[in-house]
Backbone bond lengths (Angstrom), bond angles and torsions (degrees), N, CA, C in turn:
res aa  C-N    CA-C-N  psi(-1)  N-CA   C-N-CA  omega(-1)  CA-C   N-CA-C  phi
1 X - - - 1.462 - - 1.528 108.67 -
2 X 1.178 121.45 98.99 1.477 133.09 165.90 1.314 126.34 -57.94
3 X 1.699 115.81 51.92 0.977 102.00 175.59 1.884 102.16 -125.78
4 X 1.580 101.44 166.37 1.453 94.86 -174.62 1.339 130.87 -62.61
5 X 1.316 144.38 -170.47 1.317 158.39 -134.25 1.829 109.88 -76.09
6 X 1.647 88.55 -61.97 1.525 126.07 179.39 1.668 118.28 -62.30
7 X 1.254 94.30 -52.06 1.583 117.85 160.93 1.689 121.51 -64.80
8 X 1.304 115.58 -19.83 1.205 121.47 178.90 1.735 111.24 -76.15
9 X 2.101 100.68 -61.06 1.149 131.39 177.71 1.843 99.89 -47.37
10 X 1.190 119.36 -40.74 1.622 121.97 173.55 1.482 129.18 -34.07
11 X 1.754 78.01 -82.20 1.483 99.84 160.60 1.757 139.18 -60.14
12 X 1.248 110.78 -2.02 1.529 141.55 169.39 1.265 105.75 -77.79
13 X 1.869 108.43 -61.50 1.593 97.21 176.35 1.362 109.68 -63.96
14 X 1.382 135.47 -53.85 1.211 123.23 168.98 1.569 142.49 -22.53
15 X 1.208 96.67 -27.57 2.077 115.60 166.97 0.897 104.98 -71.28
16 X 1.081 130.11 -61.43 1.461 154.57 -175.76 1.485 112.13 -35.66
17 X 1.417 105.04 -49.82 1.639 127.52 -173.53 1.548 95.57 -84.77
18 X 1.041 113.94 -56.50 1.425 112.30 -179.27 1.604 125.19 -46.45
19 X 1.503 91.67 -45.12 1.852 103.43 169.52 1.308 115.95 -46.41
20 X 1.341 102.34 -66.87 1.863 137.11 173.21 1.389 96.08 -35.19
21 X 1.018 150.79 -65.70 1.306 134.78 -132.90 1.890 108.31 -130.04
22 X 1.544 101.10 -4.10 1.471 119.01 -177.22 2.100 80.02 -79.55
23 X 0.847 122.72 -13.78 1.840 115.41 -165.56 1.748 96.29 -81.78
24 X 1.123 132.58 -1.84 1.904 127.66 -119.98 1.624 70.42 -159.81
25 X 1.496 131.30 -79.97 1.314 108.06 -143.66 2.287 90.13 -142.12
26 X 1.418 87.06 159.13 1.880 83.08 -178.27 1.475 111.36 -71.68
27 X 1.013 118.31 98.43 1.937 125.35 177.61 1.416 103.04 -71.18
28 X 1.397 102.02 -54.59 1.449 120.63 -148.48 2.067 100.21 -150.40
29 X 1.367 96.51 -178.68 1.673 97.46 -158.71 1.478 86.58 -105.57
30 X 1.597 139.78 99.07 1.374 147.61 152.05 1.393 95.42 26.17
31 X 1.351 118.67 -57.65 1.619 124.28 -149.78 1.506 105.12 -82.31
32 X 1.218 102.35 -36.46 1.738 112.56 177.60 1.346 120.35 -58.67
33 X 1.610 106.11 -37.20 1.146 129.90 174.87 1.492 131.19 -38.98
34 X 1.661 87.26 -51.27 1.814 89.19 164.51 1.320 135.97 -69.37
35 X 2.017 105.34 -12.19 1.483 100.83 -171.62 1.380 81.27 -118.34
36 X 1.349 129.33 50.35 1.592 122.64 167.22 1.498 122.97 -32.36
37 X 1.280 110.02 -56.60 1.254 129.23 174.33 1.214 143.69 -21.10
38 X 1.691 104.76 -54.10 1.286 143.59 -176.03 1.567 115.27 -108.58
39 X 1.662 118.79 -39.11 1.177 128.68 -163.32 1.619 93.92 -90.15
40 X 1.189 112.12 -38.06 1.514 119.27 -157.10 1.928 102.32 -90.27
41 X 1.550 100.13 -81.30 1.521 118.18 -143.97 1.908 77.02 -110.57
42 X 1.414 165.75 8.29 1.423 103.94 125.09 1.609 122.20 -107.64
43 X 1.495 106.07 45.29 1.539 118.83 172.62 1.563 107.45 -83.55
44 X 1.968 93.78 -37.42 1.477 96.44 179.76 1.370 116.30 -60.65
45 X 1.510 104.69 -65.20 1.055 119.92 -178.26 1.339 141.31 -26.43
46 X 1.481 120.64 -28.51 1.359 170.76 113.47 1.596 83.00 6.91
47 X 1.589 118.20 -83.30 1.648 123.04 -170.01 1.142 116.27 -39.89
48 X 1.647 114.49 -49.06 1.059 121.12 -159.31 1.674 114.57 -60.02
49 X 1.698 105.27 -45.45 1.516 101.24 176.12 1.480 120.01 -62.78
50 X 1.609 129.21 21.66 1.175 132.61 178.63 1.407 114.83 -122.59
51 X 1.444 107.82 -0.12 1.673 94.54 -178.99 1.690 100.58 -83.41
52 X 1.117 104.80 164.90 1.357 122.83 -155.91 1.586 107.77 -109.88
53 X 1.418 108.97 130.61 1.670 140.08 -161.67 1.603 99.75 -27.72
54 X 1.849 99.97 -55.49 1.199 114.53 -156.00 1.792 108.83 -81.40
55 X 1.556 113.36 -1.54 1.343 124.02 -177.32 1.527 112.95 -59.95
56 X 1.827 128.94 129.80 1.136 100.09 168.42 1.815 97.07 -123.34
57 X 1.771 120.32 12.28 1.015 111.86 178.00 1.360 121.36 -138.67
58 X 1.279 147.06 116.79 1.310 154.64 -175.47 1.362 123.07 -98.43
59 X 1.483 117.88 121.50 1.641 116.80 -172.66 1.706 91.32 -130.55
60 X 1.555 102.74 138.18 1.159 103.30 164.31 1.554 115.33 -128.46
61 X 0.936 113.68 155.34 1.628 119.97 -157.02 1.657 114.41 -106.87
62 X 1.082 128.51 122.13 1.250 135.04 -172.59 1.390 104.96 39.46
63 X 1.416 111.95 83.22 1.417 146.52 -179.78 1.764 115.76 -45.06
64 X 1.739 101.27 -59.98 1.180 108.43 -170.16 1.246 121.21 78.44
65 X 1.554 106.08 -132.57 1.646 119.45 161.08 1.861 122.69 -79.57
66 X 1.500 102.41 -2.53 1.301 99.61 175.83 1.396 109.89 132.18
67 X 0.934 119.39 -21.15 1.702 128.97 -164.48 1.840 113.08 -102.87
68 X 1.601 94.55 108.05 1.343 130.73 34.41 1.788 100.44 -123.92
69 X 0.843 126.93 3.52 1.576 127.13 -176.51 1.102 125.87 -48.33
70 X 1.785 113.31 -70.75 1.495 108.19 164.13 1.542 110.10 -50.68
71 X 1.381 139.64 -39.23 1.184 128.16 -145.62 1.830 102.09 -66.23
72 X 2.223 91.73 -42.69 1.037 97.00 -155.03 1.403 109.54 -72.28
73 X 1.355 115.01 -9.54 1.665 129.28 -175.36 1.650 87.72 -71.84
74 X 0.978 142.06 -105.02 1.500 153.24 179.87 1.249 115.35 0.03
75 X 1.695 122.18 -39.45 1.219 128.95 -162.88 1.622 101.12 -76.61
76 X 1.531 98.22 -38.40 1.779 123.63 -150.23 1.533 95.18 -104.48
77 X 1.235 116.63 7.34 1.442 111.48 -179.12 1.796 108.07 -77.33
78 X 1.143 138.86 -11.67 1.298 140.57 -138.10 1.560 92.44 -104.75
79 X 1.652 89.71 -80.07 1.843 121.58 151.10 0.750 144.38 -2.12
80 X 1.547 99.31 -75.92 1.659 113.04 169.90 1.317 116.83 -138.84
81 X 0.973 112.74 101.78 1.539 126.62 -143.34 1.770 95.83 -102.25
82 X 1.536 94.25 -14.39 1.962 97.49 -172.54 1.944 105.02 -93.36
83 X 1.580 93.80 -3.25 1.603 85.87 167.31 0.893 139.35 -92.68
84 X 1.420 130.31 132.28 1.424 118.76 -161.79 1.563 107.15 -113.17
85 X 1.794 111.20 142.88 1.535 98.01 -163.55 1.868 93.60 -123.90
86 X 1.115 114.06 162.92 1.398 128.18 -158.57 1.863 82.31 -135.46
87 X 1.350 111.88 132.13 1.880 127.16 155.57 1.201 92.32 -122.09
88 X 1.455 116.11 113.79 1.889 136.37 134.98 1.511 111.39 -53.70
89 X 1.307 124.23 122.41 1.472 119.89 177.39 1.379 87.48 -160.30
90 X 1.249 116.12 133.43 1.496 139.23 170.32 1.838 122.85 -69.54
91 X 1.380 76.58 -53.01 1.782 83.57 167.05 1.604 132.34 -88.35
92 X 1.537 101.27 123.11 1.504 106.87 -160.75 1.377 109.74 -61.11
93 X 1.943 126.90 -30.20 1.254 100.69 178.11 1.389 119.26 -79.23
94 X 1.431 134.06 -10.43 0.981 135.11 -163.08 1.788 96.99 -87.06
95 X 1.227 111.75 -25.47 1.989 133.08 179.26 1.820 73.65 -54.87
96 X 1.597 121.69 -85.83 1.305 147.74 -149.94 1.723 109.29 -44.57
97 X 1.450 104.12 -18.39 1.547 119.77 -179.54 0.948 109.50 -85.69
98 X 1.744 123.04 -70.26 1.843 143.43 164.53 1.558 95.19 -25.03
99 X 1.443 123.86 -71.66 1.426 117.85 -170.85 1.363 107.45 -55.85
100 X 1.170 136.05 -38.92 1.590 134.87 171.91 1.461 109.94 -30.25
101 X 1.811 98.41 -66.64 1.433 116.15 -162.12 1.879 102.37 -51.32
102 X 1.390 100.88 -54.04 1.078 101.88 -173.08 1.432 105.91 -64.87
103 X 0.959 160.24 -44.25 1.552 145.44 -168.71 1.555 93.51 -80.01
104 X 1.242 131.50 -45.15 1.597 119.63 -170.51 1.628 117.06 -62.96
105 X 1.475 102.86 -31.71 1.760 108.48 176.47 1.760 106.72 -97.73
106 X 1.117 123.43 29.94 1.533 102.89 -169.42 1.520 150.97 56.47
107 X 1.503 85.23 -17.17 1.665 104.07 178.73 1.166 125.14 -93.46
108 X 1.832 129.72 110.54 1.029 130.45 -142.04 1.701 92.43 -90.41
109 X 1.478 115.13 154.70 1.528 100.81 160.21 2.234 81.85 -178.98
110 X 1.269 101.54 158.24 1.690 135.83 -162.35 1.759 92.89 -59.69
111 X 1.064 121.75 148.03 1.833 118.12 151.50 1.563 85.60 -152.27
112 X 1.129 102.68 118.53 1.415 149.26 158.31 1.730 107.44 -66.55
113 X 1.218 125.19 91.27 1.730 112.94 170.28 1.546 109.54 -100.85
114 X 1.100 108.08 83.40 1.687 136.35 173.53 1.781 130.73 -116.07
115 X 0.932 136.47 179.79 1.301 126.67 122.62 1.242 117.27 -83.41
116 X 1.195 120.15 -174.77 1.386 123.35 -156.77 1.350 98.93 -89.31
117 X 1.700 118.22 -59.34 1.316 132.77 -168.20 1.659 90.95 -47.94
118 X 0.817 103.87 -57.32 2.068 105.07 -163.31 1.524 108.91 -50.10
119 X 1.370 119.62 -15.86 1.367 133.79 -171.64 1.377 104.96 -58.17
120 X 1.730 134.27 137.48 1.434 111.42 147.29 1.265 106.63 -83.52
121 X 1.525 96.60 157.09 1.698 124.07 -179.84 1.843 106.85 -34.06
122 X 1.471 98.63 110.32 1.396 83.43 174.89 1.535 102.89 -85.37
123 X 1.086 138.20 -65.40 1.510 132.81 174.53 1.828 97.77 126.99
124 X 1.469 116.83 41.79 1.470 118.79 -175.64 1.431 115.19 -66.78
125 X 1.684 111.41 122.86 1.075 119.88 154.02 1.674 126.56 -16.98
126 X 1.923 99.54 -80.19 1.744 101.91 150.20 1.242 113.38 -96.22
127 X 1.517 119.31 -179.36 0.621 126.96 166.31 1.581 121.65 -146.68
128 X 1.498 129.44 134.73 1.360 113.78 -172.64 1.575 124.33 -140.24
129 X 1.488 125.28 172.95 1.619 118.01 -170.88 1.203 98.20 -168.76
130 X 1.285 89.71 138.53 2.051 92.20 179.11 1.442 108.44 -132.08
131 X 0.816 141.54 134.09 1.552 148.56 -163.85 1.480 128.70 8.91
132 X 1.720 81.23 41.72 2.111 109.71 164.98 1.422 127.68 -52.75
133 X 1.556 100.94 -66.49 1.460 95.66 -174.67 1.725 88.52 174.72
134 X 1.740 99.41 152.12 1.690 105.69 -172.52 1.733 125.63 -40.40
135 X 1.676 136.02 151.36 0.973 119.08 -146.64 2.152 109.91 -66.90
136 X 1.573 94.72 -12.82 1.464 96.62 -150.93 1.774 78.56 -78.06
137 X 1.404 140.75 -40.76 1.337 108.96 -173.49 1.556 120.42 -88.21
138 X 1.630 106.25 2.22 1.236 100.64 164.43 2.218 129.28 -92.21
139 X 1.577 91.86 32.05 1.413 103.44 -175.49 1.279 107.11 -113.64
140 X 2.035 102.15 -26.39 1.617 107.63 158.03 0.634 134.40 -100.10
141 X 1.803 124.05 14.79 1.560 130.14 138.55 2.098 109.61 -45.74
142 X 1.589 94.61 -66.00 0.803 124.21 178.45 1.203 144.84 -40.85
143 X 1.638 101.98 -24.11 1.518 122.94 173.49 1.331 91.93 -92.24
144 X 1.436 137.02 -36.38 1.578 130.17 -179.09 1.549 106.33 -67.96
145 X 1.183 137.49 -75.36 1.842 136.95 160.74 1.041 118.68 -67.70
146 X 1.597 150.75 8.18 1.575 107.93 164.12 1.647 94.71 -112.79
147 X 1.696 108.67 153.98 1.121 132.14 -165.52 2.083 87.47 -76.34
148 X 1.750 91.40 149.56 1.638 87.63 -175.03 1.376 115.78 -79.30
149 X 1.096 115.98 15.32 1.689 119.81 169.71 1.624 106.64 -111.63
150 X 1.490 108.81 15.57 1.669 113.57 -159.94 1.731 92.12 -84.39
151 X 1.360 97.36 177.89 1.365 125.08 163.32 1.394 127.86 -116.09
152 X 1.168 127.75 127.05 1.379 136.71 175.73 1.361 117.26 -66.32
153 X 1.450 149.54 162.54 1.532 132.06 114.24 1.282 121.41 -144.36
154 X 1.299 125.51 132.23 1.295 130.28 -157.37 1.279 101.81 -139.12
155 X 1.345 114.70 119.58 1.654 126.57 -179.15 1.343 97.78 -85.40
156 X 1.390 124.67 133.81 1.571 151.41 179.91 1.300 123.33 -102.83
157 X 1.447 137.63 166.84 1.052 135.12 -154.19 2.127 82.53 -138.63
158 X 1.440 102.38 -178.70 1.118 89.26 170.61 1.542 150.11 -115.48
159 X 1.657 85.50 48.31 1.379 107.92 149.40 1.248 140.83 -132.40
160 X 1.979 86.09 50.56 1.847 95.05 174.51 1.702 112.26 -62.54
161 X 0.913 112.43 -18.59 1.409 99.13 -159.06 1.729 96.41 -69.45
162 X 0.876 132.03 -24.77 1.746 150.01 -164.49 1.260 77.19 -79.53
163 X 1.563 142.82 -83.73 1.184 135.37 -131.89 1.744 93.27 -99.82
164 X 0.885 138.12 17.52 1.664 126.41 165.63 2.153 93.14 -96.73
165 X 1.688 115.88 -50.78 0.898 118.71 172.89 1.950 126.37 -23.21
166 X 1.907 99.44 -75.50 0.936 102.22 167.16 1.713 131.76 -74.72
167 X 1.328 120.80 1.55 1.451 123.29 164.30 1.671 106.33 -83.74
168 X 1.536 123.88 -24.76 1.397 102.78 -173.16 1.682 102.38 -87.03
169 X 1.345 126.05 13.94 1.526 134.21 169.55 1.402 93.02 -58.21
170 X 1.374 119.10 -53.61 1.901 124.89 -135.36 1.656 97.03 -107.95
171 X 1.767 117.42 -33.69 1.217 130.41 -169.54 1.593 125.35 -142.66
172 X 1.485 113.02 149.29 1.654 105.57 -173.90 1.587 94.54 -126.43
173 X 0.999 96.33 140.17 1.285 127.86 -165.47 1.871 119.58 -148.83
174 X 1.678 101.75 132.00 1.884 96.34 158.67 0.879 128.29 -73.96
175 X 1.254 131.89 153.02 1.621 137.00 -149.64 1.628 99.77 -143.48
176 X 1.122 123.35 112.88 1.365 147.49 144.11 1.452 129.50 -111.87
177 X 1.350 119.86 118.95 1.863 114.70 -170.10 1.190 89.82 -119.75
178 X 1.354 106.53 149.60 1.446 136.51 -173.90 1.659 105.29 -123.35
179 X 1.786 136.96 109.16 0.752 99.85 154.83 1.548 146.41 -102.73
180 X 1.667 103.07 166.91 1.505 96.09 -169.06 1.533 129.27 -69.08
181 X 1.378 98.02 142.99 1.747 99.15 -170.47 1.520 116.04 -85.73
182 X 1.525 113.23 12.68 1.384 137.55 -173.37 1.870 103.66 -98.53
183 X 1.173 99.64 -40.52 1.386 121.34 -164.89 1.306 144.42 -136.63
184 X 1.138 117.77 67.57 1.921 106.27 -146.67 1.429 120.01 -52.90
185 X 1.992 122.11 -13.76 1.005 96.99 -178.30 1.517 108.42 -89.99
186 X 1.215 97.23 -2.79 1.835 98.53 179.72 1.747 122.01 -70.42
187 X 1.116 119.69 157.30 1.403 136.25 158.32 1.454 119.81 -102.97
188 X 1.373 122.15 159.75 1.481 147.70 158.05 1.883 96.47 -125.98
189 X 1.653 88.88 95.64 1.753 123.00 171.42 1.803 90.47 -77.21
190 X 1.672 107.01 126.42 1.339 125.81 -165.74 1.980 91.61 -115.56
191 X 1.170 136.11 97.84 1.139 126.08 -177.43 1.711 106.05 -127.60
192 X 1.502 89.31 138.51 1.379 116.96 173.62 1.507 122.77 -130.74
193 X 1.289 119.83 -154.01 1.370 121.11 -167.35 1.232 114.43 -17.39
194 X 1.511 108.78 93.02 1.214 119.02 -171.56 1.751 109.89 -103.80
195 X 1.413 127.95 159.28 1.468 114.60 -166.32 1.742 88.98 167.77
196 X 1.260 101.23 130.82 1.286 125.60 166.04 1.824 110.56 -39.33
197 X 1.462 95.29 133.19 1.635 89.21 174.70 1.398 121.73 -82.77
């Protein structure tokens, strides 16, 4: 993970927290746990080199343990220090963790303890989701928070091509894939002008 010194030391405490509190409540899958590293925080990380120059707001959607939101907050904290990032997470202890991260690493960023639907429209610059839910209901997350000049990104498994298929039935959308450097059969789905078909 190529990131600097400070940013490294961050994301370190962040394992740390993750370990700690993966004992107490399900963050992450025991098994994942051991390849945190790779499986977890530089899948995120991955996002982060895609948000865009002109971005000044980041929402990520059913947060979880953090990924990719906190990660991508931490990475981008140095950088871009004028972006401000928002985690949606439903569950309050997992809310009670995110706020951890953020006070234990310094890096300030939003946790939202909601569902998503209940959310008002944030209107996000980006916008992001990592193993939420199939692509067609994550476009009507998406049509509710991302701003219509926003950006999408949604890391895929490898059978995006199935689920971009049946989402452009219901929705039209731009399509840029990125693939992942975590995973070769995976994608990072790049979506924009998004709009009901």
């Amino acid at each position: 993970m190529n990131v600097s010194r400070e940013t490294s030391e961050r994301l370190a405490t962040y394992l740390e927290l993750l370990k700690k509190w993966s004992k107490k409540i399900n963050l992450v899958s025991p098994a994942s746990l051991k390849d945190a590293r790779s499986r977890h925080f530089a899948d995120s990380i991955q996002l982060a080199r895609l948000c865009k120059e002109s971005a000044k707001t980041w929402v990520d959607l059913g947060s979880g343990g953090g990924f990719p939101g906190a990660v991508v907050a931490i990475v981008l904290a140095e950088e871009r220090p004028d972006l401000s990032m928002t985690l949606v997470e439903s569950d309050q202890r997992k809310c009670a963790f995110l706020r951890s991260v953020s006070r234990e690493t310094s890096v300030p960023f939003n946790v939202i303890a909601k569902r998503i639907e209940d959310v008002a429209p944030l209107k996000a610059d980006m916008l992001s989701a990592r193993a939420l839910a199939p692509l067609t209901d994550l476009c009507t997350f998406a049509e509710r928070h991302l701003h219509k000049d926003g950006t999408a990104l949604f890391p895929k498994g490898a059978k995006w091509v199935d689920e971009v298929k049946t989402a452009q039935k219901k929705w039209r959308f731009s399509l840029q894939t990125h693939t992942s450097e975590t995973s070769p059969e995976a994608v990072i789905l790049e979506i924009g002008e998004l709009s009901r078909a």
